[in-house]
KOLGUNU-216777 format. One record per atom (N, C-alpha, C): residue in three letters; x, y, z. Coordinates in pm, whole numbers, plus 50000, padded with zeros to 5 digits. Atoms other than C-alpha are relative to their C-alpha. Layout:
<koldos>
ALAXYZ ...
</koldos>
This chain:
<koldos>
UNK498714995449951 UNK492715283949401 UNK500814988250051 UNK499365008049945 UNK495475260949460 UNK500655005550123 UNK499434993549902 UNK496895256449817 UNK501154989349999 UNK499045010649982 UNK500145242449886 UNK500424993650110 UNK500375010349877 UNK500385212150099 UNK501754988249964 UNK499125004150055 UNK503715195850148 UNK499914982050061 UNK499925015450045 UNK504015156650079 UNK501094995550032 UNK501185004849893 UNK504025135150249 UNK500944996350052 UNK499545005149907 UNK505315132650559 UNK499234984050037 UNK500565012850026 UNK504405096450535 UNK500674988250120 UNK499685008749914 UNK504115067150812 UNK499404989049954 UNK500465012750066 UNK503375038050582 UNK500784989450104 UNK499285008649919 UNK503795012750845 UNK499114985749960 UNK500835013850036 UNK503494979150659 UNK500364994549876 UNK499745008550134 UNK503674959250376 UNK498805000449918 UNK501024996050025 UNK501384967150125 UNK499764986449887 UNK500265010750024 UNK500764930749995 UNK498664997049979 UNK501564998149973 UNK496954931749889 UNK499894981449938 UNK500665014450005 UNK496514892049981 UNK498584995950035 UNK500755002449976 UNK493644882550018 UNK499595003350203 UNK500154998249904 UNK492164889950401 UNK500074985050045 UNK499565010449925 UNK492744860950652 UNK500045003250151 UNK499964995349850 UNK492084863751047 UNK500704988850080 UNK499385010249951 UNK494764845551212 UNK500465003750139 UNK499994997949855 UNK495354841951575 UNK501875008250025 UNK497994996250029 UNK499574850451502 UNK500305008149932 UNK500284989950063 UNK499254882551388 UNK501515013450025 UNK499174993249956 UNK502104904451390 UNK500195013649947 UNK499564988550050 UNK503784940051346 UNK501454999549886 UNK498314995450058 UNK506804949251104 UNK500975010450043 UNK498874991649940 UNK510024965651183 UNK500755010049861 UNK499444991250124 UNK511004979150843 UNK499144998249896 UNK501345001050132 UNK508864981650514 UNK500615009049916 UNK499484991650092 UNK511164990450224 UNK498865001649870 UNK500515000850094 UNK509035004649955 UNK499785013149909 UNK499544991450142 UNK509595028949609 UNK498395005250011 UNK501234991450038 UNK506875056249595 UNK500495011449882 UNK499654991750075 UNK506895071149247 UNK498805010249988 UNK501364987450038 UNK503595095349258 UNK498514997950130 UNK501115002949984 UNK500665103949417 UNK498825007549971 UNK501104989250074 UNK497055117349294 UNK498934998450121 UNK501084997449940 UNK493865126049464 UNK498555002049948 UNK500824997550124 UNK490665125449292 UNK498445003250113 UNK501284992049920 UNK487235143849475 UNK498834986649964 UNK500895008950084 UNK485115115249312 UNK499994986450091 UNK499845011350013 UNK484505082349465 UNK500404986649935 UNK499925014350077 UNK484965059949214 UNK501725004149928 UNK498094995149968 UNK489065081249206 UNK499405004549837 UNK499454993850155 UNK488175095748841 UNK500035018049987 UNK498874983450007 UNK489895130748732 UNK500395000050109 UNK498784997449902 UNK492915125248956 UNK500235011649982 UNK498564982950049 UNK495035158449031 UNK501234988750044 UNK498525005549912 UNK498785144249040 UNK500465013650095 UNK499714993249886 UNK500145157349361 UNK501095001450031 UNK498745008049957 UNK503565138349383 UNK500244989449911 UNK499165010050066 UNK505805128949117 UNK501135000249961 UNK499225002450007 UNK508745112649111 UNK500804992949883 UNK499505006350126 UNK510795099748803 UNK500794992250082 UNK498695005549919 UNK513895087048998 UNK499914991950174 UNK500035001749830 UNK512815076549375 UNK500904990550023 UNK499355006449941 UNK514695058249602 UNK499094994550088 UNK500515003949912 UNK513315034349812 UNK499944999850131 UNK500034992149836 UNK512585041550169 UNK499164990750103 UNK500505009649880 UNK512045025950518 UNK498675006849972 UNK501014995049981 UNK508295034050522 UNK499575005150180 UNK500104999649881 UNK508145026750884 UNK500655014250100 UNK499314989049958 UNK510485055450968 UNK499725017649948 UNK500454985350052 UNK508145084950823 UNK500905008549919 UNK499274986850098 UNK509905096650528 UNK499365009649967 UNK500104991550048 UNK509305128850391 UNK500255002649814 UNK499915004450132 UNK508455126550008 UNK499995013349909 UNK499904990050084 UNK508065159349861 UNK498985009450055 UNK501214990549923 UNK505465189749862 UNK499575002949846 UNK500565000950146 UNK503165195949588 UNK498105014049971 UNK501034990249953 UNK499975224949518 UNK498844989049959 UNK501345009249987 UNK496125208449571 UNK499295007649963 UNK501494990950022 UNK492995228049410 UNK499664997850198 UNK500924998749887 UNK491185237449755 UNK498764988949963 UNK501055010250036 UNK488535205249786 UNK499774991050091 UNK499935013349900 UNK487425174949971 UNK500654989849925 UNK499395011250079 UNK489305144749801 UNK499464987750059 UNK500345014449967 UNK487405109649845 UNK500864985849977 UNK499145006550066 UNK490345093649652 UNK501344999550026 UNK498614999850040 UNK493915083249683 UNK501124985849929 UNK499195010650083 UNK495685067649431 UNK501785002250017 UNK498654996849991 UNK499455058949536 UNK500884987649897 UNK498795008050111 UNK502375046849242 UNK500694999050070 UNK499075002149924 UNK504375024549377 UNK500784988549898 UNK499585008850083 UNK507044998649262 UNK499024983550057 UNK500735009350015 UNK505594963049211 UNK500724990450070 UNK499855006449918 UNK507774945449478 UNK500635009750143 UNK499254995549898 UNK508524956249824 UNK500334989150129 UNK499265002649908 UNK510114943050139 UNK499745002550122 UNK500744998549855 UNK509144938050488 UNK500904992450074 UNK499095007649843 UNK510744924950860 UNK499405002650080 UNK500814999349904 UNK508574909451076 UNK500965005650130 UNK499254996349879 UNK509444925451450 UNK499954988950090 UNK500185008949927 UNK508854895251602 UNK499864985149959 UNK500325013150058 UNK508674856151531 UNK498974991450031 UNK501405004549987 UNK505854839351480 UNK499754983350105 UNK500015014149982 UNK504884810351660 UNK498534986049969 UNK500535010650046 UNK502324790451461 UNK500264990049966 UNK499725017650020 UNK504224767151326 UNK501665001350083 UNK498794997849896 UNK507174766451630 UNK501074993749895 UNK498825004150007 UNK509454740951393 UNK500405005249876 UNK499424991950114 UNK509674762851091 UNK499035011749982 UNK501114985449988 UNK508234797251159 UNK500295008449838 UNK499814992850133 UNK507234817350813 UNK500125011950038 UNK499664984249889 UNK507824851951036 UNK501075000950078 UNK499125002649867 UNK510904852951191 UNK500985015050024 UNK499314985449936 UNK512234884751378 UNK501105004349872 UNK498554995950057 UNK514654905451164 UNK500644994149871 UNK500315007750118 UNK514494880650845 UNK499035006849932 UNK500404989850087 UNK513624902550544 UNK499044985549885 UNK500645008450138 UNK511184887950249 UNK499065012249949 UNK500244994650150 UNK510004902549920 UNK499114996049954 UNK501165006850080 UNK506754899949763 UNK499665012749877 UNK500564992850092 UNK505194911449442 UNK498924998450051 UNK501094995950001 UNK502364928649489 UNK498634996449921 UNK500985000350120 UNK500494927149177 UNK500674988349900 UNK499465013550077 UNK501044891249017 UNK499434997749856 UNK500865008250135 UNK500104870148682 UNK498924999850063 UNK501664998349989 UNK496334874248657 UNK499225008150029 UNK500494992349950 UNK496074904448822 UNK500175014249869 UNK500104981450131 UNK495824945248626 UNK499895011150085 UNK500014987949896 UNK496494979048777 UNK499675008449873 UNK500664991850118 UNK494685010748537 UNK501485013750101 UNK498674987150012 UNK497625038048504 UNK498765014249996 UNK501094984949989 UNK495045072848637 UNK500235007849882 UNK499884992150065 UNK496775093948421 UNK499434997249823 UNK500685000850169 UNK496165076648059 UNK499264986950014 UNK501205013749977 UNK493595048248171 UNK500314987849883 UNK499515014550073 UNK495955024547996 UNK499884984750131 UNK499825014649888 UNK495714986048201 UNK501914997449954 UNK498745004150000 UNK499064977948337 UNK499744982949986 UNK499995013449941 UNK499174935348306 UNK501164995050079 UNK499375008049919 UNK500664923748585 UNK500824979749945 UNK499615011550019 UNK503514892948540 UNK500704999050109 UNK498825006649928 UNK505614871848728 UNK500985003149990 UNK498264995649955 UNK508924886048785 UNK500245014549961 UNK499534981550066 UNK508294922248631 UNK500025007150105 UNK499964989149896 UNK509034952248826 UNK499515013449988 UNK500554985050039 UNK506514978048680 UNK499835005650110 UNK500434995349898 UNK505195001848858 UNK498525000250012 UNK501225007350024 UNK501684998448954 UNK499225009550107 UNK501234992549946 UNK498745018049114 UNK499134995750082 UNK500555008249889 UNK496975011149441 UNK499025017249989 UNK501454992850005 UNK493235025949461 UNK499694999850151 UNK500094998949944 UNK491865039549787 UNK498725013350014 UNK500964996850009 UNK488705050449856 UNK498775004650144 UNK501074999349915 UNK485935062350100 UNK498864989149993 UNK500485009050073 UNK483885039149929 UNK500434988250058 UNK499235014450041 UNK486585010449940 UNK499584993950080 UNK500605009049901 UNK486104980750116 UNK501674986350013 UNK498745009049990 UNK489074957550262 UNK499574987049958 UNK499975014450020 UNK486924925150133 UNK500785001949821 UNK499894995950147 UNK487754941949763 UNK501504991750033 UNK498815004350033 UNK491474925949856 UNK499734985449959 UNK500105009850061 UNK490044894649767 UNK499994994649881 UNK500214999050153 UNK489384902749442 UNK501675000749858 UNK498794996950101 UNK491864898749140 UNK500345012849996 UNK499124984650062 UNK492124934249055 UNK499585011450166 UNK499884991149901 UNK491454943849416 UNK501635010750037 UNK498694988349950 UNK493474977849539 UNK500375004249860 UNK499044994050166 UNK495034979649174 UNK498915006449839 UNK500714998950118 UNK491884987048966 UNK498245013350069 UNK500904986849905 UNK489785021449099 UNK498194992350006 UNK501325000649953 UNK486434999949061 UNK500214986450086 UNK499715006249877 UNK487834976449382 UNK501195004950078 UNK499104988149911 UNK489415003749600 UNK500354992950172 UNK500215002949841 UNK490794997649927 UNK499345014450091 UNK500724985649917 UNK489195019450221 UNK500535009150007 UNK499014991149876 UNK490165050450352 UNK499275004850080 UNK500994997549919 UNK488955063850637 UNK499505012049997 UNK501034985850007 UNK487945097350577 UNK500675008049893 UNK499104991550110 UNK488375124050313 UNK500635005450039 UNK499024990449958 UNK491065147150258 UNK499845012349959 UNK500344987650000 UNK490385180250312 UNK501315009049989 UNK498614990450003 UNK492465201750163 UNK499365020550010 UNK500694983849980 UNK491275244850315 UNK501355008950035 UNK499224993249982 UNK494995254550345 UNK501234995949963 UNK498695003450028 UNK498765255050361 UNK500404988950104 UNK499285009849909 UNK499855219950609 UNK500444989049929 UNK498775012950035 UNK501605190950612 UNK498394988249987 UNK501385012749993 UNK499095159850511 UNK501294987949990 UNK499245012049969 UNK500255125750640 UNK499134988249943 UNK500305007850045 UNK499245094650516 UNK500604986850002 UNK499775015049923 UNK499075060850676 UNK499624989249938 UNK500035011550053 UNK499225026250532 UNK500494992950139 UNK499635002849906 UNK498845010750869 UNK499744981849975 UNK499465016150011 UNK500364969050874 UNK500054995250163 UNK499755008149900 UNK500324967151218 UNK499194990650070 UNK500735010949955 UNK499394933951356 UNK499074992649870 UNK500715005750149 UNK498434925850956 UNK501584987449965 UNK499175011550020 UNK501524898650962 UNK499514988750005 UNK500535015049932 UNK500534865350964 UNK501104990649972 UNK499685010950031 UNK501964831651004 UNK498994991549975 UNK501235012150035 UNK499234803750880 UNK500284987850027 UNK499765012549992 UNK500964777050998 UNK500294986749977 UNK499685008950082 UNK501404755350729 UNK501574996049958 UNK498805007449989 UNK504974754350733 UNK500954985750058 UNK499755011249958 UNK506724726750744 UNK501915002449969 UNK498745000750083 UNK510754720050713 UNK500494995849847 UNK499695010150147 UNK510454697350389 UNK499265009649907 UNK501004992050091 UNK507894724350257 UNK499665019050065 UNK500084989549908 UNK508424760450403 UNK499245009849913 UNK501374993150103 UNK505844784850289 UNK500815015850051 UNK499664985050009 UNK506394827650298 UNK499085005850090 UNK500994989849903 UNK505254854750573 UNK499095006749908 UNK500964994150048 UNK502184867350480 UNK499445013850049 UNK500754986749926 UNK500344902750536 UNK498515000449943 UNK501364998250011 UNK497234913050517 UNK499095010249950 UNK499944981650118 UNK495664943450282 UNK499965010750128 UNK500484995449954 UNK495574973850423 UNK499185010749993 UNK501094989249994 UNK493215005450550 UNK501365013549940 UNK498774984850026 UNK495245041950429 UNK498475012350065 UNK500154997649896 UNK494455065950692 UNK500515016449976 UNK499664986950010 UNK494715104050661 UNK500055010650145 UNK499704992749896 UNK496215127150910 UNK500375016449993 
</koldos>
């Protein structure tokens, strides 16, 4: 029996940048986190195979994440779900809330100063759930691209080339999603204090704010 569950009141607070992990003492929050959600599936399986799509969008608009948009509503078979796979576009946009001070004479974090990263670069591959085609990731494209999330997952998997983007190196989540009725399910992509500066900036050589992968978090 399907129950209907409306989608997703969503508090993606973060930048979903799956760089490699890094523990840096200059760790910060973001203030905005523009980023394009075209779908999302759920799959009962650990390893995310036979998705149900849940949430899809042809047209989206991109949205503060930070400010809990409201994405749609969609029906769920009654189940536990170990899996969530979310389509998103392949660059988004972040503003640290604060400025970093690792490197004081050219900070790569600076309050209110927006920067843009692709997600999924040259070398990397995201698997499309629905027809288990490989997306290849390039330099400057703007596909759209598939982030894996798992009970299973593990945040060292962001180390990995096809970490987050390839269902057999999932990021975590923290618990399944139980779907036994009609509510609202929320779903967290929490960035806070995943900012970094590394310090390597210099004026003659200025380097880019960095983040840090993250956990997705069911509410």
């Amino acid at each position: 029996m399907n129950k209907t569950i409306r989608l997703l009141t969503a508090m993606f607070l973060g930048l979903m940048t799956f760089l490699p992990y890094k523990a840096e003492a200059d760790t910060l929050n973001p203030s905005d986190v523009e980023m394009t959600v075209y779908g999302l599936f759920l799959s009962k399986n650990t390893d995310c195979s036979k998705p149900v799509l849940v949430l899809s969008n042809s047209s989206p608009k991109s949205q503060n994440m930070v400010k809990s948009p409201t994405f749609g509503s969609g029906a769920i078979p009654k189940g536990t779900y170990q899996c969530v796979i979310v389509a998103i576009s392949n660059y988004i946009t972040t503003t640290p809330a604060t400025t970093s001070t690792a490197s004081p004479s050219q900070p790569e974090c600076v309050q209110g100063v927006s920067f843009t990263n692709q997600i999924c670069r040259t070398g990397q591959s995201s698997i499309n759930p629905t027809t288990g085609a490989t997306i290849t990731c390039t330099n400057g494209t703007q596909a759209e691209v598939y982030a894996y999330f798992s009970t299973t997952g593990s945040a060292a998997n962001g180390n990995l080339p096809g970490g987050y983007f390839l269902p057999t190196y999932p990021g975590p989540l923290n618990a399944p999603v139980v779907v036994a009725g009609d509510h609202t399910l929320t779903f967290v992509t929490d960035f806070n204090g995943q900012l970094y500066d590394d310090g390597t900036s210099t004026p003659s050589s200025p380097e880019t704010c960095r983040s840090n992968a993250p956990t997705m978090l069911t509410r």
